[in-house]
C-alpha positions in Angstrom: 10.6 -22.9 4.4 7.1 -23.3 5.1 7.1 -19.6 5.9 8.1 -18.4 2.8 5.7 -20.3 1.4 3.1 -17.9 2.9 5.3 -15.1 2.2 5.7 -15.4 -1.4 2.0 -14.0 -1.9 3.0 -11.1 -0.8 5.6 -10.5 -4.0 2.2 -10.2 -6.2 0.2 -8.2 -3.9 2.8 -5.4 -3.3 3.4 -5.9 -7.6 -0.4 -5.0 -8.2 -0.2 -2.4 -4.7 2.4 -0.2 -6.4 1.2 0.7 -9.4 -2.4 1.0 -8.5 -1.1 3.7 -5.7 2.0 5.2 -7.0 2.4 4.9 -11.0 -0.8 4.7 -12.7 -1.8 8.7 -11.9 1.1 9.6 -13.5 0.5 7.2 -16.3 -2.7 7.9 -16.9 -1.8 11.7 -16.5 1.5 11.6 -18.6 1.1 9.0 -21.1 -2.6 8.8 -21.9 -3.6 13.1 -21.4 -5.9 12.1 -18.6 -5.9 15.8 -17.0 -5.2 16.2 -13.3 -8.8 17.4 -12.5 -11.0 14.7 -13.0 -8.6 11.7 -12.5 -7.9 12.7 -8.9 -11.7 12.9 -8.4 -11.7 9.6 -10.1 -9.0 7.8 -7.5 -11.2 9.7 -4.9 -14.7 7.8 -5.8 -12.8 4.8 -7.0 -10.8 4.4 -3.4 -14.1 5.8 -1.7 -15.7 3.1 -2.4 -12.9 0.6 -2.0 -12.7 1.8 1.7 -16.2 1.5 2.1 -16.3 -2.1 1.5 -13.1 -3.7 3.5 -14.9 -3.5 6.9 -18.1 -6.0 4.9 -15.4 -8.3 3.5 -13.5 -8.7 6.8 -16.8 -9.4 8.6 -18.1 -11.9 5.9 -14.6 -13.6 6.2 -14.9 -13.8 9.9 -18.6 -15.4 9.3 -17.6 -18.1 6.9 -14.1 -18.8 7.5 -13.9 -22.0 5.6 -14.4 -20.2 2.6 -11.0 -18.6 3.2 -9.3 -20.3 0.2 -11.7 -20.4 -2.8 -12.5 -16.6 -2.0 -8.7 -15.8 -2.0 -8.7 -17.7 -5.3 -11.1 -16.2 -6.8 -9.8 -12.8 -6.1 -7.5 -13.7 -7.4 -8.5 -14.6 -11.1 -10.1 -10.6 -10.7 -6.9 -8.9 -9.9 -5.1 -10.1 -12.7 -7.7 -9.5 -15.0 -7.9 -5.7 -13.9 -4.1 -5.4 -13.5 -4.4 -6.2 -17.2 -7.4 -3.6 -18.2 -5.4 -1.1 -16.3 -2.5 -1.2 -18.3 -4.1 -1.9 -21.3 -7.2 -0.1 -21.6 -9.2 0.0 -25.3 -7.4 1.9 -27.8 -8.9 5.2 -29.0 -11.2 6.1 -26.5 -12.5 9.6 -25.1 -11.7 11.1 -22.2 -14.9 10.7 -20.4 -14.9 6.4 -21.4 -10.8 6.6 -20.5 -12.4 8.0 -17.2 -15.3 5.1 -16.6 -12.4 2.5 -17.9 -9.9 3.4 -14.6 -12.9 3.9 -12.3 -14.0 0.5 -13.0 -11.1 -1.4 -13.4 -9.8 0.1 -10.4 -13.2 -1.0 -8.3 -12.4 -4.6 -9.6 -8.7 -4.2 -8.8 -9.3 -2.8 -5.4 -12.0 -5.5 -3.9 -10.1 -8.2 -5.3 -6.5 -6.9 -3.7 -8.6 -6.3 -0.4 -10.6 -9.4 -0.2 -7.1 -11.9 -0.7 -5.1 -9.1 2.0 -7.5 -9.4 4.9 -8.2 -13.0 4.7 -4.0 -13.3 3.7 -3.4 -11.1 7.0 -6.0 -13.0 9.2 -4.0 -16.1 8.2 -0.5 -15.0 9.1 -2.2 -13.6 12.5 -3.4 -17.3 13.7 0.5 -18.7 13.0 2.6 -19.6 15.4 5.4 -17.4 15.9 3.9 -13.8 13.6 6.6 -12.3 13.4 8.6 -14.7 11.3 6.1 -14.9 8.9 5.3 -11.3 8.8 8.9 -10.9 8.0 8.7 -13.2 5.1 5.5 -11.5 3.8 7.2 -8.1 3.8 10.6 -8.9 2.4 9.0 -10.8 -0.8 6.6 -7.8 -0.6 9.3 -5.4 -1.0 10.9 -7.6 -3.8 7.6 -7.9 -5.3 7.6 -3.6 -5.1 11.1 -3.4 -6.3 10.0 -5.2 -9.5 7.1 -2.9 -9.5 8.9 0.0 -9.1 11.8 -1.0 -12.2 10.0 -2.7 -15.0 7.0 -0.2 -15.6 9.8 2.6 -15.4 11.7 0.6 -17.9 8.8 0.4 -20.3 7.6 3.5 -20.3 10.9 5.2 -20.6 11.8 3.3 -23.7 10.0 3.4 -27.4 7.0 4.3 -27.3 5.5 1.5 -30.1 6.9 -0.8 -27.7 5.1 0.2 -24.7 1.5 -1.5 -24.9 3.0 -4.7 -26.0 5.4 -4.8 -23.5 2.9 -3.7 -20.8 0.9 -7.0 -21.9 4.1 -9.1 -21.6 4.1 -7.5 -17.9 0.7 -8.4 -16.8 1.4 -11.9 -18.1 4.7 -12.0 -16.1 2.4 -10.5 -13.2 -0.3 -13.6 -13.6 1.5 -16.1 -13.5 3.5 -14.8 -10.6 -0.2 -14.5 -8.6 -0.8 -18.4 -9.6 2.6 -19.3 -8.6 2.3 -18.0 -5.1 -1.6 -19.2 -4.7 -0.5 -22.5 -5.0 2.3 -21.9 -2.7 0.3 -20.4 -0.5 -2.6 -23.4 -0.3 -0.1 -26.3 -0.9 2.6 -25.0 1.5 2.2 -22.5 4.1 1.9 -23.3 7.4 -2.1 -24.6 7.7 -4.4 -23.2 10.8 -7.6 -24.4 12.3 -10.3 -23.1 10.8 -11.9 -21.4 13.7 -15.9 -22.4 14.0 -18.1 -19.8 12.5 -19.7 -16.4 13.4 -23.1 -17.3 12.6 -25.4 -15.6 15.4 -23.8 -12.1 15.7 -23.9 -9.6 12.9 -22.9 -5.8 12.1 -24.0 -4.5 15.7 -22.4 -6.9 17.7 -19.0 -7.2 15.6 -18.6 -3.3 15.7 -19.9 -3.4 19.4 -17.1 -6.3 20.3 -14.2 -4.1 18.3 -15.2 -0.7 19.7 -15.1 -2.1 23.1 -11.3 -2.9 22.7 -9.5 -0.1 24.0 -5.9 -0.3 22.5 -7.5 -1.2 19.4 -9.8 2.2 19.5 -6.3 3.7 20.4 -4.4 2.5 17.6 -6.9 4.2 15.5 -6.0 7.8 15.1 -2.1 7.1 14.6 -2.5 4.6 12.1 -4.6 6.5 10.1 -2.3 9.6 10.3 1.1 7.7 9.4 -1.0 6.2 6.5 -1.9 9.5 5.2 1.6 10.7 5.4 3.0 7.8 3.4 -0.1 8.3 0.7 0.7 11.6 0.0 4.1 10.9 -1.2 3.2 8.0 -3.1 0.7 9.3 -4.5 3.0 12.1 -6.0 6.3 10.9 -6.0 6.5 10.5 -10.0 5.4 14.1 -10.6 8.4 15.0 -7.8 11.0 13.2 -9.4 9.8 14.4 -13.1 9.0 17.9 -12.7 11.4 18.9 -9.3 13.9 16.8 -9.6 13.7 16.8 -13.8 15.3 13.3 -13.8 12.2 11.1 -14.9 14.4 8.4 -16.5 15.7 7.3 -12.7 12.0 7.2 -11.2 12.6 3.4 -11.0 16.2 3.6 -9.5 14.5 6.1 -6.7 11.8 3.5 -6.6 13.8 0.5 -6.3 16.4 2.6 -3.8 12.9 3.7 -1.5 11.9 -0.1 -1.6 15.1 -2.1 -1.2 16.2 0.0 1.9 12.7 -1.2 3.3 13.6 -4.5 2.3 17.2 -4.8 4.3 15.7 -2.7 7.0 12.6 -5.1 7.6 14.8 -7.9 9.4 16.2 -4.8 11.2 13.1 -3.9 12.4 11.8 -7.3 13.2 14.8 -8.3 15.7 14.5 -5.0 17.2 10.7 -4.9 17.7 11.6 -8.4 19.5 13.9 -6.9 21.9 12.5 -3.4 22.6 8.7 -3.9 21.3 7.1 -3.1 18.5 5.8 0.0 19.9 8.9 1.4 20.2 10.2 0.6 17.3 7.3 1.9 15.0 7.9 5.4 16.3 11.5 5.5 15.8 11.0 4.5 11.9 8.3 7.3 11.9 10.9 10.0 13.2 13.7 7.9 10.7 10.9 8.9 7.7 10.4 12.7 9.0 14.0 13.4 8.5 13.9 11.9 5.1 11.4 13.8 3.9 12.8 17.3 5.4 15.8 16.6 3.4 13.2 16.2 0.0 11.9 19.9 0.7 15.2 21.2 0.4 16.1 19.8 -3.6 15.7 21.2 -7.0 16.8 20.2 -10.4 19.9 17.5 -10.7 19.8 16.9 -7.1 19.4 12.7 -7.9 22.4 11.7 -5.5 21.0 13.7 -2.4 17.6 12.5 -3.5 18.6 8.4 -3.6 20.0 9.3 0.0 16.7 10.2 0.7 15.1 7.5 -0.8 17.4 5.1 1.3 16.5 6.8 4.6 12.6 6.7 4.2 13.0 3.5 2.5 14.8 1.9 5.4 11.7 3.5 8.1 9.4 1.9 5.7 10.0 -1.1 7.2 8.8 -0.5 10.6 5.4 1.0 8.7 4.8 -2.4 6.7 5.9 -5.2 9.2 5.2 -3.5 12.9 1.1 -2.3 12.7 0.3 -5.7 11.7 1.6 -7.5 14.1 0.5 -5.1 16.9 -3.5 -5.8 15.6 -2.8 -9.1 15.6 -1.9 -9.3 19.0 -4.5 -6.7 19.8 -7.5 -8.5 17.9 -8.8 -11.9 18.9 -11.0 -13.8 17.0 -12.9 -10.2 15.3 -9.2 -10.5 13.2 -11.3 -10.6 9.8 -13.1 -7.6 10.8 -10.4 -5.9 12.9 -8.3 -6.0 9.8 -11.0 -4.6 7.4 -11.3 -1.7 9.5 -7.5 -0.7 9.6 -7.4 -1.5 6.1 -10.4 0.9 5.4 -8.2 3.9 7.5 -5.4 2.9 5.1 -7.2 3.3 2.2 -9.4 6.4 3.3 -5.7 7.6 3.6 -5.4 7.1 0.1 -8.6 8.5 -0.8 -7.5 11.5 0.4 -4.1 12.1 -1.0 -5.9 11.3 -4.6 -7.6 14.6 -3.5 -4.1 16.1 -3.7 -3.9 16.2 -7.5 -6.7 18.4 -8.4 -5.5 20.7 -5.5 -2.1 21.2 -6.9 -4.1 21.8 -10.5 -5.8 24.5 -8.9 -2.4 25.6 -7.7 -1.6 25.8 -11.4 0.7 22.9 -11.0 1.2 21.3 -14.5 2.7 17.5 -15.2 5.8 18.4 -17.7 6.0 21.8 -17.4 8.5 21.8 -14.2 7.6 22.0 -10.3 7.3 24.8 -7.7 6.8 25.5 -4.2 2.8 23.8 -4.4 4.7 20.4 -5.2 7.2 20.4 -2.9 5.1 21.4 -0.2 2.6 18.6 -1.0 5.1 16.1 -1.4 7.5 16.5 1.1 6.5 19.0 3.8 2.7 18.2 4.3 3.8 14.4 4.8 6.2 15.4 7.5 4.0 17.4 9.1 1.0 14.4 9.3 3.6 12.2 10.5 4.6 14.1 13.2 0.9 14.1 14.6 0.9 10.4 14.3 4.1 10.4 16.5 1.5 12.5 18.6 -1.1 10.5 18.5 0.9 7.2 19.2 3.0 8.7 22.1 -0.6 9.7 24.0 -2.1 6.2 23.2 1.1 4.2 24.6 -0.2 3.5 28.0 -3.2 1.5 26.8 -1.1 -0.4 24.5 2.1 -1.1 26.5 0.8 -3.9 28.6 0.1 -5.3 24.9 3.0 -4.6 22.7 
């Protein structure tokens, strides 16, 4: 069991993941009369600079990798603090200090989530036998999202006095989940050599060594285009169900439906990637997503059943997203992981940069959070994303000669 013990981290990380990506817009935007304009600048600068600074934490990781566990710790003591401040932020303010509050709580909340993920990633890379343990990491990752994706939607469905106190009751429930699986993690897990130290080469000579690897250059371009297309949709999926579907009381069944596909289709995707290659695999589950989202441009009001079929479909190709890219890098990376992960992590998050950028586009398109949705939102959410993911099918059937002797 030694491998769930490394896996069970990932149960917090995807808790604090979802709503950082996927509920608090429409939190902030519903519940609190943040207006679309300036928070989608806002998760622009704030996940801006959270890209900007995964490529320096991989490469200080790689540099002192000893330090592994006390900075993991440490990062986490910060994420459950601004899990917290995000939830709960002080009562009464303006909208400009509502708007400082999110930006800085979700600068803290970002650098600690990406500091404990690339050195949690670089550990599951130097195992023995990835895959397994990827597996774990993404099956209690997509537990830890189902839970995510239900008891926010629970609490802010139900009386509103009740919310904020019940929203503190969930970050508690949240931190001691995070301490549970630290200790798991560093009394448990399978242990690794700490490899020696990067001490003589710096900036120049870790980008040097990582450009020079040619499937990892190649594996570039289609992971940052399949991230986009999931970001988008995340990013908007809320305002879709409330305002086009007009059934925001089931947002956590659709959430819970999306998540626990990916959850029984990650062992799916594991055995196959170990017969036919991971390669392989990861562009089926793309072409599995495309048709789910076609079928999303196609609903309107009361169409819940069709849209929890499409829920199950992208759900299930989610697995292939989460549990295939990272064991392709690992195999890809060498001893830069630290650094190799940082940068993919920074694509995924410039992904997510981007679709924040999405909000104060469909306000411009006179899209408004309550008051129904439209062609803008369904094109954003469901036809744009097919579209991007289509490329990265592109981009990863052009790049499949340099990685094949690899994958």
């Amino acid at each position: 069991m030694s491998n769930a013990a490394y896996g069970l981290l990932g149960a917090p990380l995807a808790m604090a993941a979802l709503p950082l990506f996927v509920q608090l817009p429409a939190y902030y935007a519903s519940h609190l009369g943040m207006a679309l304009g300036p928070l989608g600048m806002v998760l622009f600068i704030a996940r801006g600079i959270d890209m900007l600074q995964d490529p320096l934490l991989g490469h200080l990781l790689d540099r002192r990798p000893a330090q592994h566990r006390r900075w993991m710790t440490l990062g986490a003591v910060v994420l459950v603090l601004a899990f917290a401040a995000l939830w709960l932020p002080p009562v009464g303010i303006g909208a400009g200090a509502l708007s400082l509050w999110i930006a800085l709580m979700l600068v803290l909340a970002y650098g600690a989530h990406s500091l404990i993920n690339i050195a949690y990633l670089t550990w599951g890379s130097q195992l023995h036998g990835p895959l397994g343990a990827a597996a774990w990491r993404e099956a209690l990752g997509l537990a830890g999202m189902m839970a995510a994706s239900l008891a926010p939607a629970a609490i802010l469905g139900g009386d509103t006095a009740q919310v904020r106190p019940l929203l503190a009751l969930y970050s508690m429930a949240f931190g001691l989940l995070m301490v549970s699986a630290m200790w798991a993690l560093l009394r448990h897990a399978p242990q690794v050599a700490t490899p020696t130290s990067i001490q003589t080469q710096g900036w120049r000579d870790t980008l040097r060594e990582l450009a020079g690897n040619r499937p990892v250059r190649a594996l570039l371009l289609p992971y940052f285009l399949n991230a986009l297309s999931v970001a988008i949709p995340a990013t908007l999926a809320l305002f879709y169900i409330a305002d086009q579907l007009g059934a925001p009381q089931l947002s956590g069944v659709f959430l819970a439906c999306y998540f626990g596909a990916a959850a029984c289709g990650l062992p799916v995707w594991a055995r196959l990637a170990q017969t036919h290659g991971a390669l392989r695999c990861w562009r089926a589950g793309m072409l599995l997503a495309v048709a789910g989202f076609c079928g999303a441009a196609l609903l309107g009001s009361g169409d819940v059943v069709l849209y929890a079929a499409v829920c199950i479909a992208a759900g299930a190709a989610l697995g292939a997203d989460l549990a295939l890219p990272p064991v392709l890098l690992g195999r890809l990376l060498g001893q830069r992981a630290g650094a190799g992960f940082g940068l993919f992590t920074l694509l995924g998050k410039l992904a997510l940069a981007i679709a924040g950028l999405t909000l104060p586009l469909l306000s411009w398109l006179d899209y408004r959070p309550g008051q129904g949705g439209g062609v803008s939102l369904v094109l954003a959410y469901a036809v744009l994303p097919c579209l991007i993911k289509l490329l990265a099918m592109a981009a990863l059937s052009r790049c499949t000669e340099t990685l094949g002797s690899n994958t």
